[in-house]
DODRENKE-599380 format. One record per residue (C-alpha): residue number from 0; residue in one letter; x, y, z. Coordinates in nm, 4 decimals. Layout:
N
NODE    i  aa        c1        c2        c3
NODE  NUM   a         X         Y         Z
...
END
This chain:
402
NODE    i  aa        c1        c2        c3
NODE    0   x    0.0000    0.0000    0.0000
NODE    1   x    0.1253    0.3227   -0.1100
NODE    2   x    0.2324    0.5917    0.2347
NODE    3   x   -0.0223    0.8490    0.0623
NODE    4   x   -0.3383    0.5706    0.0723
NODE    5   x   -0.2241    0.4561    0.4218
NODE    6   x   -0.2110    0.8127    0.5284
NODE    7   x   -0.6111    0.8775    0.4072
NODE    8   x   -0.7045    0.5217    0.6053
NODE    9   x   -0.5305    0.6072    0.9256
NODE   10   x   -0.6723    0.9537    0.8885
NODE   11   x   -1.0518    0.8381    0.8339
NODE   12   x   -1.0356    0.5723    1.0983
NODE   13   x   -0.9033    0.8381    1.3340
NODE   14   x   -1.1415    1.1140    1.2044
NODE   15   x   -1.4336    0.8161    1.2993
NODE   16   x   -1.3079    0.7918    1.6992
NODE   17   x   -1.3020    1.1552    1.6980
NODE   18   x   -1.6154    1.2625    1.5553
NODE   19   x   -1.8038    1.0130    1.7098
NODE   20   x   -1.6377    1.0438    2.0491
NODE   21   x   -1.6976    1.4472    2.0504
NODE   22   x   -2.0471    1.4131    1.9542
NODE   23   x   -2.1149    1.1158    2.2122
NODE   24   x   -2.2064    1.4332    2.4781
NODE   25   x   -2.4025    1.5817    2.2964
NODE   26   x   -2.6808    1.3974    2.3937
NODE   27   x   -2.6456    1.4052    2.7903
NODE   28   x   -2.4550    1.7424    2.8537
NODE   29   x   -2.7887    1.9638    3.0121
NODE   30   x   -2.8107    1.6533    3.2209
NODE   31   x   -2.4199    1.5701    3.3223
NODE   32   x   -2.4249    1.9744    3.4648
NODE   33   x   -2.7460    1.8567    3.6553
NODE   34   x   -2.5613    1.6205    3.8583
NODE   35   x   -2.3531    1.9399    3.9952
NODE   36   x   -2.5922    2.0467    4.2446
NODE   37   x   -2.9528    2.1597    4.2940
NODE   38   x   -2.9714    2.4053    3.9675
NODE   39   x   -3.3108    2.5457    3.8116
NODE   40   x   -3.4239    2.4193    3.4871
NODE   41   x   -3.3250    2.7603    3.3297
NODE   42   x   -2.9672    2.7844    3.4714
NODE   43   x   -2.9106    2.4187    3.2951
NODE   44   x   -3.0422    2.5277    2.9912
NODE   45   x   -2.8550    2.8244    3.0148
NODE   46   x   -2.5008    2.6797    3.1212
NODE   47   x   -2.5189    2.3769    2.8558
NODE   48   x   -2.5939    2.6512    2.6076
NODE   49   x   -2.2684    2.8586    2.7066
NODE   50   x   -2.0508    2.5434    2.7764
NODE   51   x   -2.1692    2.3866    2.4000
NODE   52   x   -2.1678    2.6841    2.2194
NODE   53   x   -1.7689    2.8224    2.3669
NODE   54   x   -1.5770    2.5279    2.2019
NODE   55   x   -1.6761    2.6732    1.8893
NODE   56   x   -1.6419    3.0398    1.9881
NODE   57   x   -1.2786    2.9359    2.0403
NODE   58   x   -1.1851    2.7255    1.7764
NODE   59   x   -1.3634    2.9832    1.5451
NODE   60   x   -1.0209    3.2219    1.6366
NODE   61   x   -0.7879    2.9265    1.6847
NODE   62   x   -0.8242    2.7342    1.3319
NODE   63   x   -0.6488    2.9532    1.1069
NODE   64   x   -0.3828    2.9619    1.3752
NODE   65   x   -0.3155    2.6441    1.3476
NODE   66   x   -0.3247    2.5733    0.9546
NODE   67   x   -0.0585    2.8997    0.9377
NODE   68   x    0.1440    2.6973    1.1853
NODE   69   x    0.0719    2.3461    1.0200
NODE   70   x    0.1913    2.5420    0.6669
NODE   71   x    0.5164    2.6493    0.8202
NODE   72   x    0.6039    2.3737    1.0205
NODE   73   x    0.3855    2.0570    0.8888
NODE   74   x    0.0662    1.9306    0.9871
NODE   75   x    0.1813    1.5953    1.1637
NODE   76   x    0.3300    1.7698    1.4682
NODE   77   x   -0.0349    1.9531    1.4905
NODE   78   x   -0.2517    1.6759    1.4070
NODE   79   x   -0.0462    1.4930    1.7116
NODE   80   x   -0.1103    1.8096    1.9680
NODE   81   x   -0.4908    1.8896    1.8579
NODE   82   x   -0.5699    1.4711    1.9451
NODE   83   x   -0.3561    1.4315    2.2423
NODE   84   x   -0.4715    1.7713    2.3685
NODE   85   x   -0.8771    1.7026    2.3035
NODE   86   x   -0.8326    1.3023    2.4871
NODE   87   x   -0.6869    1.5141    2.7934
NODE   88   x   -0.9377    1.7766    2.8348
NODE   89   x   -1.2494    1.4947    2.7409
NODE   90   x   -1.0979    1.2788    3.0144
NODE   91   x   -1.0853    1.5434    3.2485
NODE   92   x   -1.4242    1.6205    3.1870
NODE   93   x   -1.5161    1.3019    3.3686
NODE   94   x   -1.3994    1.4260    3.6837
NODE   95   x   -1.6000    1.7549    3.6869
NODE   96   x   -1.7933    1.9127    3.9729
NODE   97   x   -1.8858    2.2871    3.8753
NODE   98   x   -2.0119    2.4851    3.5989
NODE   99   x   -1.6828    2.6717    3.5283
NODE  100   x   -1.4830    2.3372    3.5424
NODE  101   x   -1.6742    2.2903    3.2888
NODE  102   x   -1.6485    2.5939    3.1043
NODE  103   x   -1.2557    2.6123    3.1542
NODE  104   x   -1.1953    2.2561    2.9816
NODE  105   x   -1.4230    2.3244    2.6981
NODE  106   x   -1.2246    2.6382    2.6699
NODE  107   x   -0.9310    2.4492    2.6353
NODE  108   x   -1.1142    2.1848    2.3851
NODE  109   x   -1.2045    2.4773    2.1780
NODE  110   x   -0.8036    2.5421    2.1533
NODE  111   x   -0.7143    2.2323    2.0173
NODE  112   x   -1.0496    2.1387    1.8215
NODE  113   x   -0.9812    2.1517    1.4712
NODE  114   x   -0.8416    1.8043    1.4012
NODE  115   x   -1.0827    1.6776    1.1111
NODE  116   x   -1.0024    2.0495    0.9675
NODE  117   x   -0.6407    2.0094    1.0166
NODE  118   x   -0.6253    1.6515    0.8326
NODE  119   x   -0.7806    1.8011    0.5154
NODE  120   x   -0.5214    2.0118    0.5434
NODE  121   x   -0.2777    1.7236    0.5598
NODE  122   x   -0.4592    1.5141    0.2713
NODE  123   x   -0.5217    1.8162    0.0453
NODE  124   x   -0.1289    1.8972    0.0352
NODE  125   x   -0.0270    1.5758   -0.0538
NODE  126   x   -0.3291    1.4738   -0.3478
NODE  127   x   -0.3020    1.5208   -0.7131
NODE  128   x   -0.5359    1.8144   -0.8134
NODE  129   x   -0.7050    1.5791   -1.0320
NODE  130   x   -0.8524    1.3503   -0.8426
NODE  131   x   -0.8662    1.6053   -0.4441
NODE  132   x   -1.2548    1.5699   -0.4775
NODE  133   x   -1.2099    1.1743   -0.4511
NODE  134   x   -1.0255    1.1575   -0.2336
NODE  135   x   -1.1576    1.4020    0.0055
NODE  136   x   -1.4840    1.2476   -0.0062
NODE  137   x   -1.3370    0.8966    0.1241
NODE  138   x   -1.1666    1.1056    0.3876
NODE  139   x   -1.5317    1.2583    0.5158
NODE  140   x   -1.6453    0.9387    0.5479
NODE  141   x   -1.4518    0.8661    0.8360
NODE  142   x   -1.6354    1.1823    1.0279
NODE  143   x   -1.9670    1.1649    0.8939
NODE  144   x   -1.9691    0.8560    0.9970
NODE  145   x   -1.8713    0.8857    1.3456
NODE  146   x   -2.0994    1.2125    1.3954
NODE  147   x   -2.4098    0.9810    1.2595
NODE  148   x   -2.3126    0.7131    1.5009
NODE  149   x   -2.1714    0.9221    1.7970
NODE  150   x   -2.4751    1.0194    1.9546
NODE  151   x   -2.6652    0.6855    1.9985
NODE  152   x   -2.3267    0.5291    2.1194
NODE  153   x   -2.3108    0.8595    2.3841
NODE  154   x   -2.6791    0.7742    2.4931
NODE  155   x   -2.6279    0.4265    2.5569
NODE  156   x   -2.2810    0.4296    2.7198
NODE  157   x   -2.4276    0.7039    2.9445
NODE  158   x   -2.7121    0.4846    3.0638
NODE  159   x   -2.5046    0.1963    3.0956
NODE  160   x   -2.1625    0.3107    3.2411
NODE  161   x   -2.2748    0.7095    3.4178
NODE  162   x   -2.1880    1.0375    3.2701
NODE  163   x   -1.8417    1.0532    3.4174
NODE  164   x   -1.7349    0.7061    3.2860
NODE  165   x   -1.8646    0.7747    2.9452
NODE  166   x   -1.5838    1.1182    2.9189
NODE  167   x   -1.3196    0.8813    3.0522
NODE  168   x   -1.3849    0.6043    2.7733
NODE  169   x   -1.4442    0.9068    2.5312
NODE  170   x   -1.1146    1.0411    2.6143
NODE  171   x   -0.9124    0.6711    2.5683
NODE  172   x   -1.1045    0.6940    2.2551
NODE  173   x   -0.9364    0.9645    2.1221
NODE  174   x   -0.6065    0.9179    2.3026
NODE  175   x   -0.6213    0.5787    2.0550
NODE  176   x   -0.6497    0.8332    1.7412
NODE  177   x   -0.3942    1.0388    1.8594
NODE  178   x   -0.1721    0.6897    1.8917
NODE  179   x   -0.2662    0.5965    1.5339
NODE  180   x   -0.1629    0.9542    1.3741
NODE  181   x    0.1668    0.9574    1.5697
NODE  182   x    0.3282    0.6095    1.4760
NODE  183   x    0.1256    0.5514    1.1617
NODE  184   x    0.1140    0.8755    0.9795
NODE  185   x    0.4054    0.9720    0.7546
NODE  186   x    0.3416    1.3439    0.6129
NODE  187   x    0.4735    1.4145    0.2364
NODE  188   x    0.5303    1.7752    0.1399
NODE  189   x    0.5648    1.7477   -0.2754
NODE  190   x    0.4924    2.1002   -0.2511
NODE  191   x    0.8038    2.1944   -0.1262
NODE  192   x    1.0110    1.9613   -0.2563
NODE  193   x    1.2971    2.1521   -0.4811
NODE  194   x    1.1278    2.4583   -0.4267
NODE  195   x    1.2427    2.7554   -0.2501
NODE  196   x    1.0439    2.8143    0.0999
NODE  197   x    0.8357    3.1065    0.0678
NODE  198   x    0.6312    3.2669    0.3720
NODE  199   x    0.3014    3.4401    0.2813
NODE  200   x    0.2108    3.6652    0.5722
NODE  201   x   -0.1593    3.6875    0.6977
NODE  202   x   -0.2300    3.9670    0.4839
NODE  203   x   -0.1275    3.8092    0.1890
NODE  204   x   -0.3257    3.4979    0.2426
NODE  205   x   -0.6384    3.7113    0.3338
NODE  206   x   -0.5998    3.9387    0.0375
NODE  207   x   -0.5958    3.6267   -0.1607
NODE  208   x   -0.9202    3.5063   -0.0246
NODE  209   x   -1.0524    3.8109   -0.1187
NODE  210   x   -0.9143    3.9064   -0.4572
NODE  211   x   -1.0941    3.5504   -0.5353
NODE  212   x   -1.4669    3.6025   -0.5489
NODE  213   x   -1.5204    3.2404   -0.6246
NODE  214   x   -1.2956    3.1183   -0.3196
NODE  215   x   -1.4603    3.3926   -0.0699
NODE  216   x   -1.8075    3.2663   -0.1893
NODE  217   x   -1.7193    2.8829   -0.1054
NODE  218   x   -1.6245    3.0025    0.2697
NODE  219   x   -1.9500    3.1351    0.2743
NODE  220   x   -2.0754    2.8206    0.1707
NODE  221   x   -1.9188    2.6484    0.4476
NODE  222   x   -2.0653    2.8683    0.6909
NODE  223   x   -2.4116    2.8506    0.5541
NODE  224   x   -2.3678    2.4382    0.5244
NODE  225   x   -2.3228    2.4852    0.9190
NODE  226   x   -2.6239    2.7168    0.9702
NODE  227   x   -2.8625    2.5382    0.8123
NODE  228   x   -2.7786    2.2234    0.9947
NODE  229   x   -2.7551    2.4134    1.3207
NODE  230   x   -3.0464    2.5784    1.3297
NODE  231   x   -3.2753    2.2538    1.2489
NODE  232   x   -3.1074    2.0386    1.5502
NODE  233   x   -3.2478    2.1698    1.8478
NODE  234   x   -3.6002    2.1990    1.7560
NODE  235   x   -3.6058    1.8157    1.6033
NODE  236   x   -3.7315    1.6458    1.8615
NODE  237   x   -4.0114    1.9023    1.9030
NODE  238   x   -4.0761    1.9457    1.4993
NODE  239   x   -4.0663    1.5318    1.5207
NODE  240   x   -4.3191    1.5753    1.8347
NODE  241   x   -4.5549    1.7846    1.6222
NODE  242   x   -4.5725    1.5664    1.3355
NODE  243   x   -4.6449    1.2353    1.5127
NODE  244   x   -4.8333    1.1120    1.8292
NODE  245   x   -4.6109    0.8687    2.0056
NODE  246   x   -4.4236    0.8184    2.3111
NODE  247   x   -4.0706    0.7776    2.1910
NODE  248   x   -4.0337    1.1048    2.0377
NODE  249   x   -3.6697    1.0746    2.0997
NODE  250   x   -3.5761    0.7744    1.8840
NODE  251   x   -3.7690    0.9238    1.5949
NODE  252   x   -3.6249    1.2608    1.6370
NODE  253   x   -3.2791    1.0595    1.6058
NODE  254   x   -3.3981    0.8113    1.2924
NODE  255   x   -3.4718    1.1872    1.1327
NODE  256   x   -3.1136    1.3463    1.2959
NODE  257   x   -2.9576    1.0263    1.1443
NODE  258   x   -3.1431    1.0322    0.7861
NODE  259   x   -2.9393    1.3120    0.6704
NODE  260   x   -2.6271    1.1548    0.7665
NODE  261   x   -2.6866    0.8006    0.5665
NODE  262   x   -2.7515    1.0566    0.2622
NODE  263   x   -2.4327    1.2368    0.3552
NODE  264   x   -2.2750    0.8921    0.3774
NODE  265   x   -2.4439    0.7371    0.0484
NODE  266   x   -2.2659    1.0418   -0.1829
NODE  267   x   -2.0085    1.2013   -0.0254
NODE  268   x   -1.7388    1.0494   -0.2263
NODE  269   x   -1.9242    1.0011   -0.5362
NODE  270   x   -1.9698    1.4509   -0.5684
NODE  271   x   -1.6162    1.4542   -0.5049
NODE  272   x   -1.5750    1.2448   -0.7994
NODE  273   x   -1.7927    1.4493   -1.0114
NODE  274   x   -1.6251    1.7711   -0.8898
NODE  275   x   -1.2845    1.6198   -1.0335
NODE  276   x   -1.4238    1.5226   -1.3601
NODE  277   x   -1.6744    1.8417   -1.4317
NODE  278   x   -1.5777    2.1380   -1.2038
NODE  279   x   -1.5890    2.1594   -0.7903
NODE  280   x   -1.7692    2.5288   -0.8267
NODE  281   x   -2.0649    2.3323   -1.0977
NODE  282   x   -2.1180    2.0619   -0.8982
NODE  283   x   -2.1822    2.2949   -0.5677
NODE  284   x   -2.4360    2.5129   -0.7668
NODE  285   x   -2.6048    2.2208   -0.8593
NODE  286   x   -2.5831    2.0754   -0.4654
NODE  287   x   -2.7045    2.4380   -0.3263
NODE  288   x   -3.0124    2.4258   -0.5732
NODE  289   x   -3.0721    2.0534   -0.4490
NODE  290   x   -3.0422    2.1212   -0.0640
NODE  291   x   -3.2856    2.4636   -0.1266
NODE  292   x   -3.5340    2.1852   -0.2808
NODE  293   x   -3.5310    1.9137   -0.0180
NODE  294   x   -3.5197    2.1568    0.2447
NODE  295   x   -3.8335    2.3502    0.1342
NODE  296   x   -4.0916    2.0386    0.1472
NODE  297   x   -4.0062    1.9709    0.5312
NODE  298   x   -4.1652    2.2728    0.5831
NODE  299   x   -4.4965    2.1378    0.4683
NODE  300   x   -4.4900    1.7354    0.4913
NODE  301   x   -4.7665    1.6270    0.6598
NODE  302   x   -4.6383    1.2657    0.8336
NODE  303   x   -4.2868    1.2125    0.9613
NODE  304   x   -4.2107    0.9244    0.7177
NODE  305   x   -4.1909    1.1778    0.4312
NODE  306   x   -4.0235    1.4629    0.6481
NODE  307   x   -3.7356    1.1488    0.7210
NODE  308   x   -3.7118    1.1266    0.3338
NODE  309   x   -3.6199    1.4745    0.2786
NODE  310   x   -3.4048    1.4253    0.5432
NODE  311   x   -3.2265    1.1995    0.3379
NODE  312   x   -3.2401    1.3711    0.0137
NODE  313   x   -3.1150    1.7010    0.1699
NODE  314   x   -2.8089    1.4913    0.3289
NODE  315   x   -2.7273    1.3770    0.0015
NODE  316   x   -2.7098    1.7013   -0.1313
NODE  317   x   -2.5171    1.8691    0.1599
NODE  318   x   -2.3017    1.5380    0.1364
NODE  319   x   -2.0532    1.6820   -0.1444
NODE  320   x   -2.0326    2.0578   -0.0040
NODE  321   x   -1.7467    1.9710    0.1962
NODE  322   x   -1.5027    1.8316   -0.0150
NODE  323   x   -1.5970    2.0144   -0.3096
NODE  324   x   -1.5520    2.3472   -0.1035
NODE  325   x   -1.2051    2.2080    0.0470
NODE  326   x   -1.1120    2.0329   -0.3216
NODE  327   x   -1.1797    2.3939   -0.4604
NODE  328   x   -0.9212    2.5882   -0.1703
NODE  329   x   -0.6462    2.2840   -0.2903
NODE  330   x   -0.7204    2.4148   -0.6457
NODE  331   x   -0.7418    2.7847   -0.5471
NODE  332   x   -0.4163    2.8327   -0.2914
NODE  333   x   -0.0490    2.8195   -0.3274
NODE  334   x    0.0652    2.5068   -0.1571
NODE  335   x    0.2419    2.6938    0.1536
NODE  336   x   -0.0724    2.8671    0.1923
NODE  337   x   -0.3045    2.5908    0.1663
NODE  338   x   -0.3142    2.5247    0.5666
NODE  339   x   -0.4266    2.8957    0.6807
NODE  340   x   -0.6743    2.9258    0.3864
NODE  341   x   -0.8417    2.5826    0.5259
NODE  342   x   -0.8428    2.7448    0.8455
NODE  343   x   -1.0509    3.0439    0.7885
NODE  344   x   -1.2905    2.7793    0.6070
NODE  345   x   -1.3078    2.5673    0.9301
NODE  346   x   -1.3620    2.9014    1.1040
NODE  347   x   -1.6358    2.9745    0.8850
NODE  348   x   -1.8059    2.6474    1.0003
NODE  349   x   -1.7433    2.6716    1.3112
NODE  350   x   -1.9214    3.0041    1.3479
NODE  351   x   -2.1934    2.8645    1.1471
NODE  352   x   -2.2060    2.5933    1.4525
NODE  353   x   -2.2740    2.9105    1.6838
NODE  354   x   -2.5450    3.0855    1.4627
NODE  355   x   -2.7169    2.8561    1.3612
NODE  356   x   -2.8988    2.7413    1.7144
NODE  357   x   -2.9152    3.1181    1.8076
NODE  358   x   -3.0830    3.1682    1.4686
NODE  359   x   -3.3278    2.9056    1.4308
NODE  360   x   -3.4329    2.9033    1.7660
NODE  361   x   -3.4778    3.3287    1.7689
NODE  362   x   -3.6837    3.2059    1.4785
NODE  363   x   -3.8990    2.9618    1.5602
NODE  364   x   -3.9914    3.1581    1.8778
NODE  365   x   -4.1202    3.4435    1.6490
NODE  366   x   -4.2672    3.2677    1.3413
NODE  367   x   -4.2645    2.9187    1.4080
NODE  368   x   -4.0672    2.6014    1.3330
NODE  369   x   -4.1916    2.5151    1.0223
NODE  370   x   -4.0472    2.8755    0.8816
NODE  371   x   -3.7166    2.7642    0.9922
NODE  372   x   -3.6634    2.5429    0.7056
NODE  373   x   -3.8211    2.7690    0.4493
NODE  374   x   -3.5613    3.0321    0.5625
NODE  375   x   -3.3098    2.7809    0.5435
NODE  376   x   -3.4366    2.7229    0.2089
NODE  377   x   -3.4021    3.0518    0.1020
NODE  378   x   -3.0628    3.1222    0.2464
NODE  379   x   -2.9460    2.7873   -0.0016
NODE  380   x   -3.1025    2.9691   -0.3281
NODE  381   x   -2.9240    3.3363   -0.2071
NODE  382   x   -2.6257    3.1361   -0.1438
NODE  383   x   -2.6447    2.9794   -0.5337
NODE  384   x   -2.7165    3.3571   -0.7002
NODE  385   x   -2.4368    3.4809   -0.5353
NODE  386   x   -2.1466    3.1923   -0.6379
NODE  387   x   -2.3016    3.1962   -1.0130
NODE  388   x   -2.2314    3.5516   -1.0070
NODE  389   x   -1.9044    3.5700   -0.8722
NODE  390   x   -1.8327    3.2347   -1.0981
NODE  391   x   -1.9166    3.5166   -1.3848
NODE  392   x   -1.7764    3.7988   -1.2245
NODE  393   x   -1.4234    3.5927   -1.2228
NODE  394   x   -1.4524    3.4655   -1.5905
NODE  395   x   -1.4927    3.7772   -1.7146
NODE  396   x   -1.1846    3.9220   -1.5197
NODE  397   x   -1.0057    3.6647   -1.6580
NODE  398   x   -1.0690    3.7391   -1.9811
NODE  399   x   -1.0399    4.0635   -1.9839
NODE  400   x   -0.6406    4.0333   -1.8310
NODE  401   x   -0.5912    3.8001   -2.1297
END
């Protein structure tokens, strides 16, 4: 087996234990802070809101950081830190007793979150431009894949083992990813091979960005990919609630949190493909015109069955956003830039990850749920408009300077 193909299956198996051991909280934080004394159903709500939503506050300013450094230096040594450093702070986690315990190592999580960013990064540099789509679609696998599957195995080990035992096996977890990257993971740098080092400083990178109207538009992308997801997940369970009359409102609410994932998993790889062969920028016009028709009927649907199918439909077409939009940056960015560029596009989700619960629930408590998705909807269709035109806007620059 070739070092570049071991290098994209040690990745995705460790991009698996990550994203599914980070999301395996998710579904028992509001009730782990319980456990810290005699609290008011408000102050929980409140205090898992601030302790969720800060990881991504963090690693919102942190990201680029760490693709600048992972561009200078490698991405190995960063890969390595960002692991090691989330298994400590997740296994400290399982010996908490306050709020601002809490708060402090999820601080510290949002420092070194940033891995599954940080290994595009790493696979990007080292791909043929030819075939980046590809191959970053088999890479996403590995996370999708442990986000869709992260939460049930959360809920169960939390039942089974306690709250504080289910950090401390979340933490090996990772600490077992951060094993595999270290003594399995060789990092190639054809970029730099016979070429003279050249350091772009952060104003060239971000005058770059924005000299590109294409390559801004994409980071917008990502953020709006993150939005739209976000602002859908807390109100599930009670969308799911309204649609069906049943007692176990929380394992449909998950069949319909999961549907979208089996359609991420089902064509993730197979857009990258078709971004290779026909374009990244055509194939995510044509995936932002499919997501802004799937989303739209959820809306309306009048049984759950059908709002699960357009669940599955829309996570096919969100599916090939990702590596399209980080297929397009490899295209876009000078290799020593490459890192810092993916950065501020992992930023860009991340924020999304913050806005998008503030947003759709704001939303839902002024014009209800259903008008969450039809703004969602709309906010895919804006998103297209504005990449065709700066898709136009660049051709015709280009022709002009020839």
């Amino acid at each position: 087996m070739s070092i570049k193909k071991r290098n994209l299956y040690i990745l995705m198996v460790a991009n698996l234990l990550i994203s599914a051991s980070t999301t395996m909280i998710m579904p028992f934080l509001s009730l782990y802070i319980e456990t810290f004394g005699d609290y008011s159903e408000a102050y929980v709500q409140r205090w898992a809101g601030y302790i969720f939503g800060v990881t991504f506050l963090v690693a919102f300013i942190f990201s680029p950081i760490w693709g600048r450094i992972g561009d200078k230096y490698g991405f190995k040594k960063i890969l390595m830190f960002t692991a090691f450093g989330m298994s400590v702070s997740i296994f400290l986690m399982g010996y908490a007793h306050s709020v601002t315990y809490m708060m402090i190592l999820r601080i510290f999580m949002g420092v070194v979150t940033g891995f599954i960013g940080i290994s595009n990064a790493f696979i990007a540099r080292q791909t043929d431009r030819n075939e980046a789509g590809k191959v970053l679609g088999t890479l996403q696998l590995g996370g999708v894949t442990g986000m869709l599957f992260g939460p049930l195995l959360g809920g169960a080990l939390a039942d089974f083992f306690g709250f504080s035992s289910t950090f401390i096996i979340t933490g090996i977890a990772i600490f077992v990813a951060a094993l595999l990257v270290t003594f399995g993971l060789k990092e190639i740098r054809p970029d730099l091979e016979g070429v003279k080092k050249v350091t772009y400083s952060r104003r060239e990178v971000l005058k770059h960005i924005f000299q590109l109207r294409v390559l801004m538009m994409v980071m917008i992308i990502s953020l709006l990919i993150q939005v739209a997801n976000f602002s859908v997940q807390p109100l599930l369970a009670l969308y799911v609630g309204e649609l069906t009359h049943t007692d176990n409102v929380a394992l449909l609410s998950g069949l319909a949190f999961s549907a979208a994932g089996f359609g991420n998993l089902v064509m993730t790889r197979k857009w990258g493909e078709l971004g290779d062969r026909y374009g990244y920028e055509k194939i995510l016009n044509i995936l932002l015109i499919m997501a802004a028709l799937f989303v739209l009927p959820q809306a309306f649907v009048p049984n759950l069955w059908l709002f699960i199918f357009f669940r599955f439909l829309f996570g096919i077409a969100i599916g090939g956003m990702v590596p399209c939009v980080t297929a397009y940056i490899r295209l876009s960015a000078p290799g020593q830039m490459q890192g810092e560029m993916l950065g501020y596009n992992q930023s860009a989700r991340f924020l999304g990850n913050v806005i998008g619960p503030i947003l759709g629930g704001t939303m839902a408590g002024f014009v209800g749920m259903s008008n969450v998705f039809v703004f969602t909807s709309f906010m895919f269709v804006v998103a297209f408009v504005l990449l065709w035109f700066s898709l136009r806007s660049d051709r015709k620059r280009h022709v002009n300077v020839d």
